[in-house]
N, C-alpha and C positions, 0 to 999 in steps of 0.2 A: 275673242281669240279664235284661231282657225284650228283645225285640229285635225290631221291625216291620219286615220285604221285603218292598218291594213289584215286582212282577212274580214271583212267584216261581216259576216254571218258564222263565226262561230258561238259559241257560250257567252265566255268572257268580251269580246270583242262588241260584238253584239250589244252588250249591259253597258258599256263603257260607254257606245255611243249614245245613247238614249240616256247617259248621267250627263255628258259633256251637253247633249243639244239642251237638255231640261235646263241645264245653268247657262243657258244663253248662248253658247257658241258655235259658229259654222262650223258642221260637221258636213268630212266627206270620205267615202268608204271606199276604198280599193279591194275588188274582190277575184274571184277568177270564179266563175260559172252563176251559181243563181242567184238571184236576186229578190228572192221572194222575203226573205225576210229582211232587207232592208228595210227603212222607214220611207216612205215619199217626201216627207219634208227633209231629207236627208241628199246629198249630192255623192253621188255612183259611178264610179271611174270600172270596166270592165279589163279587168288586170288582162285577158285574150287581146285586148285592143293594142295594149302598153305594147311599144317594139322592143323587143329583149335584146 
């Protein structure tokens, strides 16, 4: 299954995707600034990039 979060570097968000990838599923984070706690096996959309 695929699964889009958005904010993902907060708390909850964050745990959620690390539950979803661990049960097998493409995970990918929509976030707006850093990116350091995302996962590398993880796919990273830069919410700054998204055209509003």
């Amino acid at each position: 299954m695929k699964i889009l979060i958005t904010g993902g570097t907060t708390f909850v968000s964050k745990y959620s995707a690390e539950y979803f990838f661990a049960k097998g599923n493409d995970v990918t984070v929509i976030n707006r600034g850093s990116r350091t706690q995302v996962k590398p096996y993880m796919q990273y959309i830069d919410n700054y990039l998204v055209k509003q």
